[in-house]
N, C-alpha and C positions, 0 to 999 in steps of 0.2 A: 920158342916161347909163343903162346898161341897171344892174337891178336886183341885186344880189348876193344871191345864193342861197346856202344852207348848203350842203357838200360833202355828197352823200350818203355813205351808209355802205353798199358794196356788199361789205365782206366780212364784215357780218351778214347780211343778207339772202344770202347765199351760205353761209354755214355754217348758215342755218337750215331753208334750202329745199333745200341737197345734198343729193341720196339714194342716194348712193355706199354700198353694204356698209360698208366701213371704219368707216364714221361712225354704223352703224343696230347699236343694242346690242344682241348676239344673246340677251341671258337677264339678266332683274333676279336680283337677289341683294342681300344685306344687305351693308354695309359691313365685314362681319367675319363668318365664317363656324365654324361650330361643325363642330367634328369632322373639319376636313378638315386637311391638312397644308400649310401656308405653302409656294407655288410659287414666292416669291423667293429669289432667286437669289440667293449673297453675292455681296460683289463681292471682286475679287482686289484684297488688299491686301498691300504686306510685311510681313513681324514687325519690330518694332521692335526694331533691337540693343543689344544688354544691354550694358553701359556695364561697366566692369572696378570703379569702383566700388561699383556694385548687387550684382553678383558677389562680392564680400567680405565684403559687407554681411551678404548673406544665409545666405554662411558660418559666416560667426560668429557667436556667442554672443547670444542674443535680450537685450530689452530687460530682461524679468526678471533675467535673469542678473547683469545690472550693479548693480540697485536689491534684490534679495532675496537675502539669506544662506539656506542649507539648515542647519539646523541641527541636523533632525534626519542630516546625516550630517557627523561630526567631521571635521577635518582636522587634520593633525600638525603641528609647529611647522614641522618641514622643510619641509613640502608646503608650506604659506606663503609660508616665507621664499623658494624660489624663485619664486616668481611676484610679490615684492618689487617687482622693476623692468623695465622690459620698455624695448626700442628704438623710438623716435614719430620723426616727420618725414622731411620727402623723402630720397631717396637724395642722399649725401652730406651731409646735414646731419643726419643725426640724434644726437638727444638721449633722456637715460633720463628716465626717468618712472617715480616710484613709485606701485605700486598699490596699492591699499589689503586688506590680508588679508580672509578670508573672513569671520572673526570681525566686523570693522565694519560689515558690509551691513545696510541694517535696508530695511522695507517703505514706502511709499508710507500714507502717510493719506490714508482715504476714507470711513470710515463716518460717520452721520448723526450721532452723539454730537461727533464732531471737528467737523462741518459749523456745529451747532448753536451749540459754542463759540465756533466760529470768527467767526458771523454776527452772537451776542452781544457779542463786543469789538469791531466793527467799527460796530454802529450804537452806542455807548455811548462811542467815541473812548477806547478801554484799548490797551495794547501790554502786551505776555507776551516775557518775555525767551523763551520758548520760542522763538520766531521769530527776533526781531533777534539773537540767537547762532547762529540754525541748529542746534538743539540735533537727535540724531539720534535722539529718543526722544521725539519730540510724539506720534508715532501712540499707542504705547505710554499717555503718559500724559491725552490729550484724549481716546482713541477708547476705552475700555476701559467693556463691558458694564453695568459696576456702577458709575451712580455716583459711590455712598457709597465705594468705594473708589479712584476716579479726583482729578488731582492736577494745578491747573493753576497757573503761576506767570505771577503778574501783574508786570508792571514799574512803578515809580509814575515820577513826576513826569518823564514824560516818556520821547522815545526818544534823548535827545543827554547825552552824557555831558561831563563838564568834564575826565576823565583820556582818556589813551591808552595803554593798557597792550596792549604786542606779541602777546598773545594772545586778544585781543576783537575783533567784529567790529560791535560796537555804536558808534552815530555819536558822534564826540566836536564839540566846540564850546567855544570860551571864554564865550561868551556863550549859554549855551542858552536855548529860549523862557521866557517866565514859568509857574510854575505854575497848573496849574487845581484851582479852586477846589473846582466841583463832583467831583473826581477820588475823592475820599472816600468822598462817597454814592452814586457811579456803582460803584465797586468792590463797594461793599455789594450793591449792586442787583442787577449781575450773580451775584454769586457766590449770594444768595439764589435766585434763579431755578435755577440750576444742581443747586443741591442738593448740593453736594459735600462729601466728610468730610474733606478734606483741604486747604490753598492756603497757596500759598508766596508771601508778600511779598517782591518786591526792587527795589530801584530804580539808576538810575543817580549816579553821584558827582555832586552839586552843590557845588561848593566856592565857587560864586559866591553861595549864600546865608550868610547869617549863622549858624543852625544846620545847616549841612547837609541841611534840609529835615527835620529829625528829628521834628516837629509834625506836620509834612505826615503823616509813618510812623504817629505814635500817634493819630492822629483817624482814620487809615482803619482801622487793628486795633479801638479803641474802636467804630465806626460795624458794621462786620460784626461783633461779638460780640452786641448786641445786635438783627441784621436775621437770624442764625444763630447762636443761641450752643452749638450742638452743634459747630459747624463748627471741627475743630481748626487754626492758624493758628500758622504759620513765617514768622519775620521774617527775611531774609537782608536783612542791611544793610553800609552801607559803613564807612572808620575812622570818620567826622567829624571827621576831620584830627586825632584823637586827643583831642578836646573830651569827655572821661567821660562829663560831667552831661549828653549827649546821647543818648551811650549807656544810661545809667542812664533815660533819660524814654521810648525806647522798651520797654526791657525790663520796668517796669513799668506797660504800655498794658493787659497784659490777652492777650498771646502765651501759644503754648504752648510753643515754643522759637526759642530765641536763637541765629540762624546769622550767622559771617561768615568770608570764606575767607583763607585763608594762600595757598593757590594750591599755591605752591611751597617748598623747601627758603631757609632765611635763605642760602645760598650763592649760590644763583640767581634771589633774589626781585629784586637792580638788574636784572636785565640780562630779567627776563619782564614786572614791572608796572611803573606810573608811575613816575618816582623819589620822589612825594610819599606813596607805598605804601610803608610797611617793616616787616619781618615783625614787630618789638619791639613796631610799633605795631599791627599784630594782635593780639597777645598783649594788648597791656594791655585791647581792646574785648573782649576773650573772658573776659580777667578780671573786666572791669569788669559785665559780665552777669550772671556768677556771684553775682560779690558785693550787684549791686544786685536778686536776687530768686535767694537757692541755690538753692532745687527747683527752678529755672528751667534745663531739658536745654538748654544750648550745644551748638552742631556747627558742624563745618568742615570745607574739602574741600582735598582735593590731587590736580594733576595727573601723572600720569607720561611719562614720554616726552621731557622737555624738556632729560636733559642729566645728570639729577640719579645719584648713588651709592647703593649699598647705607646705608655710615657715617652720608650724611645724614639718609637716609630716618629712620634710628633715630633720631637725636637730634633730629630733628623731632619725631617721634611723641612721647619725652620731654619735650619743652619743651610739648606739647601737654597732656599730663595732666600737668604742674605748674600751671596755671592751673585745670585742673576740666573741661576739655573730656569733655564726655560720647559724641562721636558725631563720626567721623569716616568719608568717602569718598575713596575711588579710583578715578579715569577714568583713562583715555587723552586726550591730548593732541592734537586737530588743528586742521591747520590752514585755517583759514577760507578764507582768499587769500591770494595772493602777496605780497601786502603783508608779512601776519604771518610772524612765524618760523618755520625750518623744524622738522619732526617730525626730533627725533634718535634716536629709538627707537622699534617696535612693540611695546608691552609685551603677551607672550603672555598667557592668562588664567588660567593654572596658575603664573603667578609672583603678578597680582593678588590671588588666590586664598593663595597663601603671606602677603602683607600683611595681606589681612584678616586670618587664623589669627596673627599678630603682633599686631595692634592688638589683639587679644582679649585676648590675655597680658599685653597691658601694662595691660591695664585698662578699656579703652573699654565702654560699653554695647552697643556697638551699632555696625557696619562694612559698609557695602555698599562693597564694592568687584571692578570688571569694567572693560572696554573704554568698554562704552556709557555707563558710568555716571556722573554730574553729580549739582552737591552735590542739586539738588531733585528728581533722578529717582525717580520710586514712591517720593517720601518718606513719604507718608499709607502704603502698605504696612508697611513699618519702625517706621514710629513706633508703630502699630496694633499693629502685632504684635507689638511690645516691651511696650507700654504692657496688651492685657491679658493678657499673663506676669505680670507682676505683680502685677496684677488677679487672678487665679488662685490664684498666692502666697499673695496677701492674704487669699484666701478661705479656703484651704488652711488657713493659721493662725490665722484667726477662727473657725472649725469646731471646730478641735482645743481651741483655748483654750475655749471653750462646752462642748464635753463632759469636757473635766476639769471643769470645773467644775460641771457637772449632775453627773458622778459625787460629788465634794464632796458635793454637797449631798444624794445616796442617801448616804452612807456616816454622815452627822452625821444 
C-alpha cells in the first residue's frame, strides 16, 4: 500500500514566492498617518426615515418642560385653567386628560445632600413617608444647602399600613410585618449623622397592636433627644383609635410639637379617610396633647381640592382653635393613582394665600399654606422662624425690664 502523504500547501508557497506588482507594496507607512486626510471613501448609505412619532416628539415641549415649573415667570389663573385638559388617544377614541397647572411642577432631586439621605435610609432599613406618598417637595426638603435648616420625615414602624384612606398611596395590610426592634436606635443614628435641626416623626396606623405602637413613638423621640438634643423633633401621629393615655405618653416623650391631621372638613372626612378615622376623633387627640403638656405647639393639616366649601372651611378652622390648635397647613390635593379619588378642584395660590391671611385672624400662630405644601413641608423653617420671634420678643422685654430697673436703682 503506497504511503499517504500530507496535501501540500501550494497556495502558500504561491502567495509567498508571487512577484506579481499587485502583491509587492510600493511604500511602508505607519498604520495611521499624521497630517494627511483619510482617503476613505463613505459608503452610500440611505438616511434612515424619521418615524411621524420622532417627529412630534421632537416638536414638542422638552423633558424639562414637563418636570420644572418657571416660576420666575407667573402665569394667570386663566392661562391655567385653559390648559386644564387637553384630548389623549387614537383617533376616535379619544379621552380628556387633566393637566396639572403650572404652579404644581416642581424639579427633579439630585444633589449630594438628597443622595447622602437617601443612601442613609436605605443601609439602616428606615422609610420616609417623603417617598411612600410621593410627596412633591423631597427635593426642596432633603436637598437644601443648609443642614441645620433641612427637614426629613421619617416613617416609623414600618411601610404597610392597617387603614385605607382614598387619598394615601402608602401600602395598607391587615396584618402588617412585626415591629423592629432596633427601629429606635437606627432613627437616632441616622438623624445624628445628618445633623439636622429639624425631623418629623410619623408613622403608619397599626391597629393591630395593642397601643397603636405609641411606645414604639416615645422610645424613638426619647433615643434622638439624647443622640441630638439640639435637634427639634415633630411627632405627626395617628388617632390610637381614640385611646387618650396614648396620646398623652407620646406627647410627654420629650417632642417639640404635637401634630396630627384632620385632612379634611367633618363633611367630607367619611367619604376621604378610613371610616375608623373621624374628625371628633381628631379633635379629642389634638385636645388631648394640649392638655397632656399646654406649652406643647399642636398642628394640623388640611387638604384642599377634595370637594370641600367656603362655610366648611370656616367652621373647620373654628373647631380647630377650640381645642388650642396652634398651627395649621394648606396643600393641594393630588392624586396619587387611579385607584385614589379624583382632584375636584385646582386651588389657585391667591385663594391659598386668602386661607392663610384667615387662619391668622382666627388666631393660629402660625399658617403655611400653597399648592406644594404638606403638613411636614419646611416645617423646621416655620417653626424656626416662629420660635425665635419670640425669642427676640423675649429679649426685647427682658432689656427693657433691666433698664428700668438699673434706672430705679440711679434714681434711689
Amino acid at each position: 500500500m503506497a504511503a499517504i502523504r500530507p496535501p501540500t500547501r501550494r497556495f502558500v508557497a504561491s502567495a509567498l514566492f508571487d512577484t506579481r506588482p499587485s502583491l509587492i507594496p510600493q511604500k511602508r507607512c505607519f498604520a495611521t498617518t499624521v497630517n494627511e486626510p483619510s482617503t476613505v471613501t463613505p459608503t452610500s448609505t440611505k438616511p434612515r426615515p424619521s418615524s411621524k412619532f420622532s417627529d412630534r416628539l421632537n416638536a414638542g415641549p422638552s423633558f424639562a418642560d414637563f418636570v420644572g415649573g418657571k416660576p420666575d415667570e407667573p402665569i394667570s389663573p386663566e392661562e391655567a385653567l385653559e390648559l386644564k385638559t387637553v384630548q389623549v388617544g387614537p383617533k376616535g377614541r379619544k379621552r380628556e386628560h387633566t393637566r396639572l397647572p403650572e404652579w404644581l411642577k416642581t424639579p427633579i432631586p439630585s444633589n449630594n445632600n438628597f443622595k447622602k439621605i437617601k443612601n442613609d435610609l436605605r443601609g439602616l432599613g428606615l422609610h420616609t413617608v417623603c417617598e411612600e406618598a410621593k410627596c412633591p417637595n423631597i427635593s426642596d426638603c432633603w436637598g437644601g444647602s443648609d443642614k441645620s435648616a433641612a427637614t426629613a420625615t421619617i416613617m416609623l414602624m414600618g411601610d404597610t399600613c392597617t387603614r385605607g384612606c382614598r387619598f394615601c398611596s402608602v401600602k395598607t395590610s391587615r396584618a402588617p410585618p412585626p415591629l423592629d426592634p432596633h427601629e429606635p436606635e437606627n432613627t437616632a443614628e441616622a438623624l445624628s449623622r445628618w445633623g439636622l435641626g429639624y425631623v418629623v416623626l410619623t408613622s403608619v396606623d397599626r391597629d393591630d397592636l395593642v397601643d397603636g405602637g405609641a411606645r414604639h413613638f416615645a422610645e424613638t423621640i426619647i433615643k434622638i433627644k439624647q443622640k441630638s438634643p439640639t435637634t427639634l423633633v415633630e411627632a405627626l401621629t395617628g388617632d390610637y383609635s381614640g385611646d387618650l393615655e396614648q396620646v398623652a405618653l407620646v406627647a410627654r416623650s420629650g417632642l417639640d410639637v404635637y401634630a396630627h391631621n384632620v385632612e379634611t372638613t367633618p363633611q367630607l372626612t367619611p367619604y376621604v379617610r378610613d371610616r375608623r378615622a373621624t374628625f371628633a376623633q381628631s379633635l379629642s387627640v389634638l385636645r388631648a396633647a394640649k392638655e397632656a403638656r399646654p406649652e406643647l405647639i399642636t398642628k394640623t393639616s388640611i387638604m384642599l381640592g377634595l370637594g370641600e366649601t367656603e362655610e366648611q372651611l370656616w367652621d373647620t378652622l373654628k373647631q380647630l382653635r377650640s381645642v388650642g390648635v396652634d398651627v395649621v397647613t394648606f396643600g393641594q390635593y393630588m392624586r396619587p393613582t387611579k385607584r385614589h379619588m379624583k382632584v375636584e378642584e385646582y386651588v389657585t395660590p391667591a385663594t391659598f394665600e386668602l386661607w392663610r391671611q384667615r387662619a391668622l385672624d382666627l388666631g393660629f400662630m402660625y399658617c403655611a399654606s400653597g399648592p406644594l405644601v404638606r403638613s411636614s413641608y419646611k416645617a423646621g423653617e416655620a417653626f424656626i422662624e416662629n420660635v425665635l420671634k419670640k425669642r427676640a420678643k423675649k429679649s426685647e422685654l427682658f432689656a427693657a425690664e433691666s433698664a428700668a430697673q438699673l434706672a430705679a436703682l440711679k434714681s434711689t
